[in-house]
N, CA, C and O of each residue as an XYZ file, in Angstrom:
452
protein
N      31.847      2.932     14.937
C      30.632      3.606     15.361
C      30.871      4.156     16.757
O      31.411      3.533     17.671
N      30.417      5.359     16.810
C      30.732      6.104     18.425
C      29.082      6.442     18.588
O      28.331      7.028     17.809
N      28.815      5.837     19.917
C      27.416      6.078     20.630
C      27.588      7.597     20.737
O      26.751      8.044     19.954
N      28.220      8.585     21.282
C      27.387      9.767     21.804
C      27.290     10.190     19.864
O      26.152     10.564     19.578
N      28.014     10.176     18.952
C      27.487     10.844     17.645
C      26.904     10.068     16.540
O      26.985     10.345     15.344
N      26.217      8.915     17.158
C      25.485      8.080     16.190
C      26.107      8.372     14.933
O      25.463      9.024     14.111
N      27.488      7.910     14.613
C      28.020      8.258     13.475
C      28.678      6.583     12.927
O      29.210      5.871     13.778
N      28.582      6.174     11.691
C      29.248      5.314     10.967
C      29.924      5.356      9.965
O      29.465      5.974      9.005
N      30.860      4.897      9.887
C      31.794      5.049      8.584
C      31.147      4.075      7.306
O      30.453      3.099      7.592
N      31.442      4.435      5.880
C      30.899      4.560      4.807
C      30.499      2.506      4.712
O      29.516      1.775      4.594
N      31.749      2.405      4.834
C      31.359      0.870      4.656
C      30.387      0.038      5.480
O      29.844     -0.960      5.007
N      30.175      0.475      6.746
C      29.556      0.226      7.899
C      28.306      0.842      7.380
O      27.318      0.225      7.777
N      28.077      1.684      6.751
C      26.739      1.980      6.442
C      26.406      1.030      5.386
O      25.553      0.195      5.688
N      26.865      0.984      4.290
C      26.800     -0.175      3.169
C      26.143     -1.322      3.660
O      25.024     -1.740      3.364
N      27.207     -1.906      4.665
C      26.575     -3.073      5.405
C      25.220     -3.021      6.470
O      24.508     -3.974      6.786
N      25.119     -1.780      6.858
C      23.313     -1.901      7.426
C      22.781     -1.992      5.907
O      22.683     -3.150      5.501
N      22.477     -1.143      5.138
C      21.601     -1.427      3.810
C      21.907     -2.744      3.650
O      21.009     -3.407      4.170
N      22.802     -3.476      3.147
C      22.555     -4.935      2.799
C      21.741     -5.920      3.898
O      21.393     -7.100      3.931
N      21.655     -4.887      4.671
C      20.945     -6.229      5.871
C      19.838     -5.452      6.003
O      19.264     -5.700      7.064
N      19.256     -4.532      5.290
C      17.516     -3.886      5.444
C      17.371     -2.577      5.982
O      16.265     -2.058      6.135
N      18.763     -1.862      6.362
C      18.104     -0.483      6.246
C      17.847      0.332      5.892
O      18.466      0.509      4.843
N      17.000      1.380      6.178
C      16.898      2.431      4.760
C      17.649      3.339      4.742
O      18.693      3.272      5.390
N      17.436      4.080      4.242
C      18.898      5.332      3.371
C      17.575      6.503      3.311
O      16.469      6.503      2.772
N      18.627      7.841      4.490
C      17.712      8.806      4.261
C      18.698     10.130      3.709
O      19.626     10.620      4.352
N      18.264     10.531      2.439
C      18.798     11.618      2.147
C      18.781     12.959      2.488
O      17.773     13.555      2.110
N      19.719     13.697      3.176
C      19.038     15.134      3.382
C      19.763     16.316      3.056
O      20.007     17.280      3.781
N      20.100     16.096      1.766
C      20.630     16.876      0.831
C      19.928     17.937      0.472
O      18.846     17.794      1.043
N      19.900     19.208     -0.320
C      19.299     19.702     -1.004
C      18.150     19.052     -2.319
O      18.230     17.836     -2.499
N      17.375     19.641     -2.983
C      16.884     19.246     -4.005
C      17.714     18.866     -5.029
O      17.819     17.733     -5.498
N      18.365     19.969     -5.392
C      19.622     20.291     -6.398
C      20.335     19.123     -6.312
O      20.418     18.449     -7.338
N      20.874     18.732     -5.295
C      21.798     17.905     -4.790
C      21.467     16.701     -5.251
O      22.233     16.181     -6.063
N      20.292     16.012     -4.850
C      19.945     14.973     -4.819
C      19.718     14.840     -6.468
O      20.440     13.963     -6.943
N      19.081     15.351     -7.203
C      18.728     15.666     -8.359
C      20.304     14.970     -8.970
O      20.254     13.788     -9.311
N      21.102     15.402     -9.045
C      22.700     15.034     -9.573
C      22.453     13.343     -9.441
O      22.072     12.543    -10.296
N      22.823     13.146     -8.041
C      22.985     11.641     -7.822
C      22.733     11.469     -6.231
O      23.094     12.111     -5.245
N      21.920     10.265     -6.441
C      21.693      9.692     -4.872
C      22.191      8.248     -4.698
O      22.825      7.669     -5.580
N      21.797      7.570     -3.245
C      21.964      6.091     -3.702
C      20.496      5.859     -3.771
O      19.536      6.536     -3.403
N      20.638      4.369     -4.518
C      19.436      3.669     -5.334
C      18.338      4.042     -4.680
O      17.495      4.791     -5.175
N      18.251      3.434     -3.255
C      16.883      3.338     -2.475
C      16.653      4.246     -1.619
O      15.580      4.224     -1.014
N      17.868      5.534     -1.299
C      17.274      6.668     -0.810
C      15.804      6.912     -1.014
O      15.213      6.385     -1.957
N      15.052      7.893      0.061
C      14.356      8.639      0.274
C      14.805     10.100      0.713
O      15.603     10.411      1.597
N      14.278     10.683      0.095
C      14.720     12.194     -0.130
C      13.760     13.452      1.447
O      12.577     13.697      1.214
N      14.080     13.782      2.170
C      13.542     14.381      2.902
C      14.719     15.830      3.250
O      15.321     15.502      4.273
N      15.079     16.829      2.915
C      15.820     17.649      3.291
C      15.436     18.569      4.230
O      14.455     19.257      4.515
N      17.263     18.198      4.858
C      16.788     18.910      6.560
C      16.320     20.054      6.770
O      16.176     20.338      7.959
N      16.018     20.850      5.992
C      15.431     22.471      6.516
C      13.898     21.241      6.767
O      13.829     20.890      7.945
N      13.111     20.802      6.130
C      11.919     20.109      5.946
C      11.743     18.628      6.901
O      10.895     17.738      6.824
N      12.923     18.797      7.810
C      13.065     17.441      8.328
C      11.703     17.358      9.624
O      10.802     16.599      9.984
N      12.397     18.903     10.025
C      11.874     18.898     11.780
C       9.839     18.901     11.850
O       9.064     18.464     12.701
N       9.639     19.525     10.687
C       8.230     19.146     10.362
C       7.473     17.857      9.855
O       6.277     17.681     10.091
N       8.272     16.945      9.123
C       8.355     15.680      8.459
C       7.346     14.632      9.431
O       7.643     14.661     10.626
N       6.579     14.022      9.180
C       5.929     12.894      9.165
C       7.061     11.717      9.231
O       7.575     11.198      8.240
N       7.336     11.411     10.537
C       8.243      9.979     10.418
C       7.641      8.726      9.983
O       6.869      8.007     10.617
N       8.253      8.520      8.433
C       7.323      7.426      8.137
C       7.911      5.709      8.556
O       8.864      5.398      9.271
N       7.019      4.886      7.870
C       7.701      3.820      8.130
C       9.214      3.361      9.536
O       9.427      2.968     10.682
N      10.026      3.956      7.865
C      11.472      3.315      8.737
C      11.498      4.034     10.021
O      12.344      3.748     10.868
N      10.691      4.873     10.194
C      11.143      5.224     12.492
C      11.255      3.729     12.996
O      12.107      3.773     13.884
N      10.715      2.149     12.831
C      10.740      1.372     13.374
C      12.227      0.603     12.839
O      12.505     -0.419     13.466
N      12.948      0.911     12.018
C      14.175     -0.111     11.783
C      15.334      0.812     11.723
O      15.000      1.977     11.941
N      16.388      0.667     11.530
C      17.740      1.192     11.325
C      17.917      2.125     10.303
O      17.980      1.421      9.296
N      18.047      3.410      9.923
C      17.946      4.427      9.267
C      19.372      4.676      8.858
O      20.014      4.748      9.906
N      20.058      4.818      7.969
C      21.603      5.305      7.693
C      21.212      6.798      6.590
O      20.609      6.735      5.519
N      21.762      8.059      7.249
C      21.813      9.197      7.118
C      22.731      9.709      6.508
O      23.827      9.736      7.066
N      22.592     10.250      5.233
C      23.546     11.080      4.336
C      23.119     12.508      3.773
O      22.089     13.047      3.368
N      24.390     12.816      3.954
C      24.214     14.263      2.747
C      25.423     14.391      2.279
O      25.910     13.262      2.207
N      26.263     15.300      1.871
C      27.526     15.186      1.286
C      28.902     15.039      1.540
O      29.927     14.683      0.960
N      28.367     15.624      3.088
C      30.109     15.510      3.937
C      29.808     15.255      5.751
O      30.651     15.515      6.610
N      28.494     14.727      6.016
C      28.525     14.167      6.825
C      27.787     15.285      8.152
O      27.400     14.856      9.239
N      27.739     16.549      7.784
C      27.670     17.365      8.929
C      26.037     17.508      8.767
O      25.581     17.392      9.904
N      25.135     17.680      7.971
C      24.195     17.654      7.987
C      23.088     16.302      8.413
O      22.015     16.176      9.003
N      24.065     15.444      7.730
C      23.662     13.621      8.399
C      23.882     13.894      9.828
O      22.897     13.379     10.358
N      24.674     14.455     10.839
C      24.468     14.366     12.028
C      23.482     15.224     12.787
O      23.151     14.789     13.890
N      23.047     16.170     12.457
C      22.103     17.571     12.516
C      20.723     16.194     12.788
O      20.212     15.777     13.828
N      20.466     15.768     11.105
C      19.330     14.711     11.501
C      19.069     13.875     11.715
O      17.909     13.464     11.712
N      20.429     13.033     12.100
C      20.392     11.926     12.963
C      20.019     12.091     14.440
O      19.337     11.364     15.162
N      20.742     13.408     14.727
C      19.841     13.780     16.385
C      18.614     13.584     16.436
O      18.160     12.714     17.179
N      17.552     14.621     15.384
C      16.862     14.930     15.055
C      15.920     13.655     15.650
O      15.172     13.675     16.628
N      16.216     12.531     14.716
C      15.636     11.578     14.430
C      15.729     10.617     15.888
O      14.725      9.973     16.191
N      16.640     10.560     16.545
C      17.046      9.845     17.600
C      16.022     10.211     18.776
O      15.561      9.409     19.588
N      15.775     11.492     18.710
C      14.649     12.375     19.639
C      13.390     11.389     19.287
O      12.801     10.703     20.122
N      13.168     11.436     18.244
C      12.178     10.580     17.898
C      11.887      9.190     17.972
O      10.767      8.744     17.723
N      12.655      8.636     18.237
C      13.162      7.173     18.669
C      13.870      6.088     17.642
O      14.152      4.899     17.790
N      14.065      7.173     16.336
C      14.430      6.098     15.232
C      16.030      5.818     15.751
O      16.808      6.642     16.232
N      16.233      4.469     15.504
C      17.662      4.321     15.306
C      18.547      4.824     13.723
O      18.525      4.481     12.541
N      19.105      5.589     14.379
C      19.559      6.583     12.830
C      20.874      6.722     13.125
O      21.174      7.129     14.248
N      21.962      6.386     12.101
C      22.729      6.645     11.735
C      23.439      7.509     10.599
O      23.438      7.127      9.428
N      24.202      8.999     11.113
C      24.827      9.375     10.326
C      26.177      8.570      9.289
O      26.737      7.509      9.563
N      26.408      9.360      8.212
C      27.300      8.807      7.747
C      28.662      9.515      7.659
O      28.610     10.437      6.845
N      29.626      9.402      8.126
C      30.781      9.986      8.213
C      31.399     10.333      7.058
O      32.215      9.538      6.593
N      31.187     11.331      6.511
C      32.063     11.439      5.064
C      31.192     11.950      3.963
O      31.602     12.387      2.888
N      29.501     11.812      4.482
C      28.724     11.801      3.627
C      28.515     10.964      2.145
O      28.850      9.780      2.147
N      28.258     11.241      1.547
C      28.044     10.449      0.086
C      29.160     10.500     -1.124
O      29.143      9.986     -2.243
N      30.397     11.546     -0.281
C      31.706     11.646     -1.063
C      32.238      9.900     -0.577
O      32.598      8.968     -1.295
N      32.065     10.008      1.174
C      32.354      9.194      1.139
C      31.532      7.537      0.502
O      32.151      6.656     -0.094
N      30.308      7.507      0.787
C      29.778      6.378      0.186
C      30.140      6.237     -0.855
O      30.645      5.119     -0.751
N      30.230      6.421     -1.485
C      30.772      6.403     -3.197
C      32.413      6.085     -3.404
O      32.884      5.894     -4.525
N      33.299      6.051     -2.053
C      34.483      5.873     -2.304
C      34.369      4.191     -1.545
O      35.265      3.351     -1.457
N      33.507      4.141     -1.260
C      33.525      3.151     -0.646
C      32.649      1.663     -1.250
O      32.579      0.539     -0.755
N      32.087      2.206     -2.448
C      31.192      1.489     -3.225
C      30.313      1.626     -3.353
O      29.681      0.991     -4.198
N      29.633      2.788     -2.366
C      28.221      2.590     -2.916
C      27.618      2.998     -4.127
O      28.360      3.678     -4.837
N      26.569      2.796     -4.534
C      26.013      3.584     -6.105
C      24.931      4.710     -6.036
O      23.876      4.737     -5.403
N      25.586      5.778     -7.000
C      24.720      6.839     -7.185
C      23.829      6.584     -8.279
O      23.972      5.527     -8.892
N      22.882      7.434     -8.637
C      21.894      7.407     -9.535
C      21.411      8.110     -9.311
O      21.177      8.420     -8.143
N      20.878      8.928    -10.635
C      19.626      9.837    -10.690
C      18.660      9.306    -10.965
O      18.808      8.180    -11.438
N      17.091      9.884    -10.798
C      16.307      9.616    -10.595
C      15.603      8.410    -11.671
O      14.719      7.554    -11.644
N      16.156      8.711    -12.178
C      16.186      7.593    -13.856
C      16.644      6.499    -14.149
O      16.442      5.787    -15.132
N      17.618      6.298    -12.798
C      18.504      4.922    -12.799
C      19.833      5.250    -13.366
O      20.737      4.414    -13.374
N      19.938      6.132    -13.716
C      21.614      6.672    -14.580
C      22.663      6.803    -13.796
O      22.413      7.073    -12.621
N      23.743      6.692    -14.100
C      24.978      7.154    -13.002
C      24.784      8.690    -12.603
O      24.599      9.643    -13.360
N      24.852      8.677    -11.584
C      24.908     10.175    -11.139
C      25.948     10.709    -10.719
O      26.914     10.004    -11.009
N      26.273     11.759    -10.087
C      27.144     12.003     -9.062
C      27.171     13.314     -7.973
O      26.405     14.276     -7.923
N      28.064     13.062     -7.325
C      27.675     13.379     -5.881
C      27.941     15.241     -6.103
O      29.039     15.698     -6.422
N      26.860     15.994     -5.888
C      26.852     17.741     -5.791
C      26.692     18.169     -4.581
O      26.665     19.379     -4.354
């Protein structure tokens, strides 16, 4: 993890979720639609900067989209705001190489678009 780019690598994100944080997606529609992980919440960044920070602004946030460059866009975003947010380095190519699980909205295997 490097402080100035609030950035974490895939497994390091894994391990905040197992200890309670949430998972914010900011993929496209399309995107997400394919495959997400389980307990994502879906908010995409064109729609971020207007967004209602709900809940998780008070706990640890881990930030994905597909390759990581958009997870850092709204991890700033979010940091302005006071959430502790973490991008994910690699995006959800990487979560997925790293174990995490996709799913569509149905519970099905998904995969990463």
């Amino acid at each position: 993890m490097t402080a100035d780019t609030a950035e974490v690598d895939a497994p390091t994100a894994l391990r905040f979720v197992s200890e309670g944080a949430d998972i914010l997606d900011v993929r496209d529609p399309g995107e997400w639609l394919a495959g997400h992980a389980p307990t994502a919440q879906h908010v995409p960044l064109p729609v971020l900067p207007g967004a209602r920070t709900p809940s998780w602004s008070r706990q640890r946030v881990v930030v994905l989209c597909r390759s990581g460059s958009r997870a850092k866009t709204a991890t700033s975003l979010l940091r302005l705001r006071g959430v502790e947010a973490f991008a994910v380095s690699g995006g959800m190519n990487a979560w997925q190489n790293a174990g995490g699980r996709v799913v569509t909205d149905a519970g099905a295997p998904g995969r990463v678009a």
